[in-house]
Every structure is written in C-alpha cells, then in structure tokens.
C-alpha positions in Angstrom: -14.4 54.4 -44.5 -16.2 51.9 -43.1 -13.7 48.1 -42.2 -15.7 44.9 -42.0 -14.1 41.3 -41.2 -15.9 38.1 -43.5 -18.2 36.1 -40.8 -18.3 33.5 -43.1 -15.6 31.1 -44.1 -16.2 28.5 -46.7 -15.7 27.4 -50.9 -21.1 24.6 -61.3 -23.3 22.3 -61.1 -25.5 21.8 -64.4 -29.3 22.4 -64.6 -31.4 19.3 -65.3 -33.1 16.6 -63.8 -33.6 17.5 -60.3 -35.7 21.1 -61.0 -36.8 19.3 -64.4 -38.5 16.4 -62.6 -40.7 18.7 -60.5 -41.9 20.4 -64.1 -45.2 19.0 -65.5 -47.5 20.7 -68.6 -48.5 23.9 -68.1 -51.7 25.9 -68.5 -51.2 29.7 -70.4 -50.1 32.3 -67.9 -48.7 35.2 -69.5 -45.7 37.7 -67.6 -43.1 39.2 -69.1 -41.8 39.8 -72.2 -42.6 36.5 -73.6 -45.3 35.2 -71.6 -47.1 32.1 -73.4 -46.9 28.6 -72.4 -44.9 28.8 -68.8 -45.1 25.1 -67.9 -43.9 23.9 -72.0 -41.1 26.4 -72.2 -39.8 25.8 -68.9 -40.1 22.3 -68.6 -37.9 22.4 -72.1 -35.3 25.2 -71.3 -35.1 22.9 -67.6 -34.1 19.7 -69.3 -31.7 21.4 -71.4 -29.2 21.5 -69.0 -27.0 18.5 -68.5 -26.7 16.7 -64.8 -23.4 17.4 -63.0 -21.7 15.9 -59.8 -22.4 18.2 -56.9 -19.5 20.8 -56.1 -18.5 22.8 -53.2 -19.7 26.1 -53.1 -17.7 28.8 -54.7 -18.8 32.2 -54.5 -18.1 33.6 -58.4 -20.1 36.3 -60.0 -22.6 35.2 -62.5 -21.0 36.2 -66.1 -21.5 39.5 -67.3 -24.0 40.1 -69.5 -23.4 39.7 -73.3 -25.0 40.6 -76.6 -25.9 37.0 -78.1 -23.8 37.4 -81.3 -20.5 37.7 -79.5 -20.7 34.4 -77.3 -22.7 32.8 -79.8 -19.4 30.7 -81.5 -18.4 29.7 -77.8 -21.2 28.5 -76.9 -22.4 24.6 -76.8 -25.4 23.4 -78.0 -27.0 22.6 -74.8 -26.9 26.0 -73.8 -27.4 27.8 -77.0 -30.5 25.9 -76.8 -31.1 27.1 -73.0 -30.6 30.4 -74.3 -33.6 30.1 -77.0 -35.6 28.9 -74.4 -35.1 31.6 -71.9 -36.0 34.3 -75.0 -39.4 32.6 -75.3 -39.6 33.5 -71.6 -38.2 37.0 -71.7 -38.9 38.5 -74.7 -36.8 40.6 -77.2 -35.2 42.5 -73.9 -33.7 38.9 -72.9 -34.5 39.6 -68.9 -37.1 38.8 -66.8 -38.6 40.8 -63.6 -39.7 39.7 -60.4 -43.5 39.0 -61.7 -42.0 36.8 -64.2 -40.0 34.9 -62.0 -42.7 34.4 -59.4 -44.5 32.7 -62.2 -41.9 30.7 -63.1 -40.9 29.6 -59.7 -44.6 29.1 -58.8 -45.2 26.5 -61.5 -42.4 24.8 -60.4 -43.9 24.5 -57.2 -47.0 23.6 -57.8 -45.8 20.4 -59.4 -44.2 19.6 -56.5 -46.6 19.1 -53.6 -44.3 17.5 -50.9 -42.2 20.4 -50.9 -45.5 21.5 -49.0 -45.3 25.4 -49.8 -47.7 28.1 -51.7 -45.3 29.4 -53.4 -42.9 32.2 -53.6 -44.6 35.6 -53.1 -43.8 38.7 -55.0 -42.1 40.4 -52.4 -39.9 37.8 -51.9 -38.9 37.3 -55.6 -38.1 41.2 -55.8 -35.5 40.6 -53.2 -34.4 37.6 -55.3 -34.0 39.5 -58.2 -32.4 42.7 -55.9 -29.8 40.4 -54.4 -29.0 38.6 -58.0 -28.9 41.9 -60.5 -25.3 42.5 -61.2 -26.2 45.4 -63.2 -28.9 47.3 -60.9 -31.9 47.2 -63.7 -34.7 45.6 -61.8 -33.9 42.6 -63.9 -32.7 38.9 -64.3 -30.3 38.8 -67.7 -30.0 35.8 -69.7 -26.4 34.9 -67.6 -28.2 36.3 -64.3 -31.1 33.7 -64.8 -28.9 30.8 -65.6 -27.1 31.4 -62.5 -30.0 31.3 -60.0 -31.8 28.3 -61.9 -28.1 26.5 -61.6 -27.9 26.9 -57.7 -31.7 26.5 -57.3 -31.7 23.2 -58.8 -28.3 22.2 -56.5 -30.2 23.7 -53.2 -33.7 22.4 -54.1 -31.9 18.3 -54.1 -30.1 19.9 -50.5 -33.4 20.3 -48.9 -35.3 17.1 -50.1 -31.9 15.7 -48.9 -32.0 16.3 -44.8 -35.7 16.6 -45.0 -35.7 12.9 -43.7 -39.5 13.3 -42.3 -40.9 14.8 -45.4 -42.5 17.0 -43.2 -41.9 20.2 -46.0 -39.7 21.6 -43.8 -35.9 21.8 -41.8 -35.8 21.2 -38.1 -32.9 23.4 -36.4 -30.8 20.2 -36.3 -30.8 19.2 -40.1 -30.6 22.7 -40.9 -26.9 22.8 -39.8 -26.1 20.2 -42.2 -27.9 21.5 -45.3 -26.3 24.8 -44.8 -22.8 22.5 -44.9 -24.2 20.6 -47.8 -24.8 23.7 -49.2 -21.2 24.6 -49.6 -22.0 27.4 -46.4 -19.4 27.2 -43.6 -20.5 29.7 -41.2 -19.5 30.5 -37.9 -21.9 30.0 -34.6 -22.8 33.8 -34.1 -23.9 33.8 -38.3 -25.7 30.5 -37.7 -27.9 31.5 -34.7 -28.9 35.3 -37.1 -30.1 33.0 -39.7 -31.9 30.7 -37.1 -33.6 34.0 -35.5 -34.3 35.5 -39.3 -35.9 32.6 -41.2 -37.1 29.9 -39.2 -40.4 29.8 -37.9 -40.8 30.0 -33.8 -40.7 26.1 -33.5 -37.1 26.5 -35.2 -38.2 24.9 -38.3 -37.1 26.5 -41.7 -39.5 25.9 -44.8 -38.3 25.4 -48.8 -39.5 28.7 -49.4 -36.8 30.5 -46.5 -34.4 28.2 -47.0 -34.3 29.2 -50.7 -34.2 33.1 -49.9 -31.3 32.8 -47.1 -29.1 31.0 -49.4 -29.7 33.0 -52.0 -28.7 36.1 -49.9 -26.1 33.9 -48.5 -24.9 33.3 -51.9 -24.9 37.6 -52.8 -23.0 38.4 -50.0 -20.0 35.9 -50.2 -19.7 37.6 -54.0 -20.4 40.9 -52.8 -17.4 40.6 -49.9 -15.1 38.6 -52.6 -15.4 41.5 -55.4 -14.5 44.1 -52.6 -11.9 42.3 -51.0 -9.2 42.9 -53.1 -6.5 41.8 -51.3 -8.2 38.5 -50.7 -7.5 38.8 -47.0 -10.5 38.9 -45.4 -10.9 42.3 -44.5 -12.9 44.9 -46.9 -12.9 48.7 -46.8 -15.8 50.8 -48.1 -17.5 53.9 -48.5 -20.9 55.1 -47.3 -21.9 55.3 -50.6 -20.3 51.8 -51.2 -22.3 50.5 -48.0 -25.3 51.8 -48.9 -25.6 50.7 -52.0 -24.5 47.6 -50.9 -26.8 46.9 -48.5 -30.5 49.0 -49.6 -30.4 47.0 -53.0 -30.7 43.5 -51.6 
C-alpha cells in the first residue's frame, strides 16, 4: 500500500457576468452532440447563472450525475434553464468531449483579446476533461460541466485581478497572490513545482496555464479528500488505486 501526506493545506460561486461579459455573437461551428450556434447558446446558458459573492475555495466533488426527471422538481429556474442550454450544446447524450469544449472555451477567448492568448489547445482540454470526469467516460456531464464553468468564471475574475500590467500574463510575484485568491494555500516546496511546471522561463504564467494548474489543483484536493477517510491528512492506496489515480489526469 502506498501512504502519502496532503502538500497542500487550504478551504459556490454562481456563473454569470464575469465569463458572460467576455461572450459576444457567434458564427456556426458545429462539435458535439449539438453543435449549432456556439457563441448564441453560450452567451445564453452564461448569463443564466446568477452572480455570487466570491468564496474560499472548498474542494467538493462536482454532483453525481442524474437522469433529468429525478432532479427536475428540485431544481430552480435559473438552472433548469442552464440545463436546456447545455442540451443545445451536448446533444441527446447531455455530455460534451474535449473537442466540444475547446470550442467552447475558444469562443470565449476570442471575445476577450486582453487576456492575450490563442486559445486552449486540444491537448490541453483532454486533460481538462481527464482531471474533471468523475465517471471515467471521456466526458463532461451536465453536473461535470456546470462545475468547471462555475470555478472558471471565479479563476478567470482572479487573473484579470493581479494582472495589474495587463500584460496577459502573471509575473512570479502576483502569482503567489492569485494562487491565495484562488482559495490555494500551498506550501513553499508545492509552490516552486508549479513555478518550474507552468510558467514560462522568465517566470511569467499565462491565462491559459494558470487555468490548467488550477484546474488540476482543484482534482487533486478532491481526489486526496475522497480517499482520506479519516480526514486526517494522511491517505493509503493501492497500485491499482495510484495508477488510476494518477494516468487519468
């Protein structure tokens, strides 16, 4: 059995405004189940979601996935609504794959030029998808989605934050404090991995990194939290447990 020790110590905030502003109209680019009008459907399911108060990061697993008729009663009409728009997205399967995404994410972007990127590549979507599928299909369900648009639209306001220059990226220095902002307490030795992994040699991290460590940031608090049982900071695994653990990410 393989004993690990958390690196990391640390702690909803609604979709809307923030991610909706950087939405414009959209020209057809089909993906997908659903494929269609990315720019129209996005920029509606977006604005859907009510504004909230920023929070401290907590590291809870995404809901698990539903069929539609038995959350249906529960659910308000703000995000009923969200849910229609995702299907237009999705298609009768209600998940979307990494191509999908891309697309999605990429129109964003390109609304957006200050953020100063090209965009999110496929590869880097796939591990997107890899680090946020709580079910192991290759897939983004309906509950999957809504979490990763949620914390995008909190991290994407964190970065426009402490980039103070508007320079489209984070110098070593505000870095530190976006990770804080982020909800991400981590300790020196964790800070300096992520420096070395996803900044660029001048120690500068761009929206397109930042977005990918936290979201892997994100997977692994969860991942450590469902396996440490005991909530004491220590996990025990298997091989198996570890290598699943780790190739799928």
């Amino acid at each position: 059995m393989f004993l690990a020790k958390a690196l990391l110590e640390g702690a909803d905030r609604g979709l809307g405004e923030a991610l909706g502003g950087l939405l414009g109209g959209g020209g057809q680019r089909r993906g997908g189940g659903g494929g269609g009008n990315i720019g129209g459907i996005v920029g509606g399911l977006v604005n859907l979601i009510s504004e909230a108060a920023a929070a401290q990061y907590t590291p809870e697993p995404p809901p698990t996935q539903q069929h539609f008729t038995n959350v249906e009663a529960s659910e308000s009409e703000e995000v009923r609504r969200f849910r229609q728009q995702f299907a237009q997205l999705a298609g009768p399967d209600m998940e979307v794959g990494a191509t999908m995404l891309m697309n999605i994410l990429n129109k964003v972007l390109s609304k957006h030029k200050d953020l100063k990127t090209d965009g999110f590549s496929l590869d880097t979507c796939r591990s997107i998808v890899s680090v946020m599928d709580n079910d192991t299909n290759g897939k983004l369900g309906f509950e999957e989605f809504k979490y990763l648009w949620n914390n995008l639209k909190k991290w994407q306001c964190v970065y426009k934050q402490y980039d103070r220059e508007y320079s489209g990226s984070l110098k070593s220095s505000q870095l530190r404090e976006a990770l804080q902002a982020a909800g991400f307490q981590l300790n020196e030795q964790l800070y300096q991995m992520i420096v070395r992994r996803y900044t660029d040699e001048d120690g500068s991290m761009d929206f397109n990194n930042f977005i990918s460590c936290l979201v892997r940031l994100d997977a692994m608090f969860r991942a450590f939290k469902s396996l440490d049982r005991d909530a004491d900071g220590l996990i025990q695994v298997s091989i198996q447990e570890w290598l699943q653990l780790t190739m799928y990410s």
